[in-house]
N, C-alpha and C positions, 0 to 999 in steps of 0.2 A: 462108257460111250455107247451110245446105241449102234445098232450095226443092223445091217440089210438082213430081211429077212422075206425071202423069196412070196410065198402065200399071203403077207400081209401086204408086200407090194402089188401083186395083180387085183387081191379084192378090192384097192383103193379104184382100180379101173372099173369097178362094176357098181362102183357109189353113181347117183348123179352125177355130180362134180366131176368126176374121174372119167366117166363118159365124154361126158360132151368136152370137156377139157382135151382126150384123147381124139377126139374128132378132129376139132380143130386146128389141136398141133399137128396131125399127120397131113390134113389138108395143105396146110404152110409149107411141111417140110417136101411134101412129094410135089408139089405145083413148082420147087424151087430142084428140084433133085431130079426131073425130067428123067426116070428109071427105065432104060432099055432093056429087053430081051434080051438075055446072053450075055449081059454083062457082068463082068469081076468085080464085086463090091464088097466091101468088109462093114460089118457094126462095130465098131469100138467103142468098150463100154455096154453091151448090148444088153446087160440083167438079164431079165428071163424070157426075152427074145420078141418083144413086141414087135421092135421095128426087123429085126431079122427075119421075120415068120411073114411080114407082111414085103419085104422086099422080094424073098423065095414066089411068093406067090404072084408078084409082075412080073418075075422070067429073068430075075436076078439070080447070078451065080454064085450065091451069098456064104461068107463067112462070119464068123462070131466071136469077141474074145471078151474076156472078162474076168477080175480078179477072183472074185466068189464063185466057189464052186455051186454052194447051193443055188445060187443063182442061174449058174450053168443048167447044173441038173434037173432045174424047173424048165429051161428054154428046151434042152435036150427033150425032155417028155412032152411038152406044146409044139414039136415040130413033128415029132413022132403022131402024137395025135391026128395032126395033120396032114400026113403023109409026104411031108417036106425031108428034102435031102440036104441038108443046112452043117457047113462044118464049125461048131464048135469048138473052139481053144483056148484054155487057159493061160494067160498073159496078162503081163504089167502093162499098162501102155504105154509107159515107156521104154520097153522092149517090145515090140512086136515081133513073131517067130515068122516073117514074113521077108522075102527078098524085095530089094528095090523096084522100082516103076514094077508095081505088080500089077494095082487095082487099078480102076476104071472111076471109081468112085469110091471115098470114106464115107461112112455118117456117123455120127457122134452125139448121140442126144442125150443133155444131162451131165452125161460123165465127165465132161472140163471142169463142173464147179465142184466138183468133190477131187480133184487132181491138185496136189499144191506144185508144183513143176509145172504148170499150164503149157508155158510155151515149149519145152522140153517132149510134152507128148504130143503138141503140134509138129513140129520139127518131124517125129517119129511116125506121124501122119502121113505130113509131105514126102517122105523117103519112102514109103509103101506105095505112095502114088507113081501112077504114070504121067508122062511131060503132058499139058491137057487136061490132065483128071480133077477130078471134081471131090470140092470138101464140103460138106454140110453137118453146119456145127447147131446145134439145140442147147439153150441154158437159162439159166433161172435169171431173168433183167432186174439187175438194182433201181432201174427208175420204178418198176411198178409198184403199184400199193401192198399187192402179193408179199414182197419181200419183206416190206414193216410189217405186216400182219404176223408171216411167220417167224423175223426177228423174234417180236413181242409174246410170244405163244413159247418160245426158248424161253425164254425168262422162267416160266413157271412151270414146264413138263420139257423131260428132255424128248428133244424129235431129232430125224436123222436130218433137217435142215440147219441143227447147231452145229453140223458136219461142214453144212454148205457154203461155197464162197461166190456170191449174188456178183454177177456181172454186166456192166452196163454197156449199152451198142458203143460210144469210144473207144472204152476198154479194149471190147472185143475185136474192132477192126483194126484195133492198135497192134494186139496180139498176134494178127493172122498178116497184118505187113511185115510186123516184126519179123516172122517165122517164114519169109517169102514167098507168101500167097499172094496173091492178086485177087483182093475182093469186088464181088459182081452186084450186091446185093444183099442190104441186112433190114429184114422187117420182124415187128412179132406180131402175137395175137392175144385173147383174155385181158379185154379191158373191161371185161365186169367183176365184181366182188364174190371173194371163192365160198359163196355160202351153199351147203352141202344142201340143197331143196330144189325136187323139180319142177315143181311151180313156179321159183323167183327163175330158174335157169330158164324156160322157156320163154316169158317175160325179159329177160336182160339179152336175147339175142340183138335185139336192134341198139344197144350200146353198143354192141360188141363192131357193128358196123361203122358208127358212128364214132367210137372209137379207133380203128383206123385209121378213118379222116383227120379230127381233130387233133389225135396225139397218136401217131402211128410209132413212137418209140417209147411207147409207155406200157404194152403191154406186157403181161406177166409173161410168157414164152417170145426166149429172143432167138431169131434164127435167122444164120449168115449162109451164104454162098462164097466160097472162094474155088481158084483153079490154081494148079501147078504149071509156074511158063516153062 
């Protein structure tokens, strides 16, 4: 089975696709994630620190956990780089080495669809939160076309999305009542087709508007807001 491998994860972010893909799901997630100065917020699930590096740098008082180390030790050295003060901890997430009502805010991008206990490390989520705080979840939408694509690309090369467990916005808000959250707000984005050229990608931005309009639960990144009462 294929398994994470820290350098070929970030150079996907420096393809086209990976670009502008990574643009846009951070626009979603931080327009939805309203990030304060001085606040206690954890990445769970973080890999090699994308969104962790970028929370340190709105004035977040950010930590990180992650099963892979080498993933660790890629996010460790990108914050270093950076001159970020970013705590780092290897953990399950279904263990967090963290006390109750701690954080201000979770985020979690990705890592629920590679988790087979979903609700279990939500649960583990909500106990690291404080009464108010704030969960923002990121994952790969079974309604998009995304997901057949890379279903059908399994078929014939193994990828780390034969890993993956494609979740759909019910599912998902299923999961986060289940787990007593109170959700605020579940949209995605990428309703255009993942073809790796910057030419079509600059051309398919006005789907990608239009595509909110028409089918706002269709796109390939599905991202919820919920709070802890």
């Amino acid at each position: 089975m294929k398994s994470w491998n820290p350098e070929a994860y970030d150079a996907w972010y420096e393809t086209p696709l990976g670009k502008t893909s990574d643009r846009l799901e951070k626009e979603l997630i931080f327009s939805m994630a309203a990030v304060k100065r001085g606040e206690r917020v954890l990445d769970a699930g973080c890999g090699t620190g994308i969104y962790s590096i970028e929370l340190a740098k709105r004035g977040a008082l950010t930590s990180g956990t992650d099963s892979s180390g080498e993933m660790l030790n890629r996010a460790r050295a990108k914050a270093r780089e950076e001159g970020l003060t970013i705590g780092f901890v290897s953990a399950d997430a279904l263990t967090l080495p963290f006390p109750g009502d701690y954080f201000d805010m979770v985020l979690s991008i990705g890592a629920l669809c590679f988790i087979k206990e979903r609700e279990k490390a939500l649960l583990e989520m909500r106990r690291v939160l404080k009464p108010g705080g704030r969960l923002i979840v990121g994952v790969l939408n079974k309604w998009s076309p995304w997901a057949a694509l890379r279903r059908i690309k399994g078929f014939f090369k193994d990828t780390i999305y034969n890993r993956a467990d494609f979740i759909s916005p019910p599912e998902l808000e299923l999961s986060l009542k289940r787990t007593g959250f109170e959700v605020k707000g579940i949209k995605t984005c990428l309703f255009f087709f993942p073809v790796n050229c910057r030419m079509y990608l600059k051309f398919a931005m006005p789907s990608e508007k239009f595509g909110g309009i028409a089918a706002p639960r269709m796109g390939a990144f599905l991202a919820a807001l919920a709070t802890k009462p």
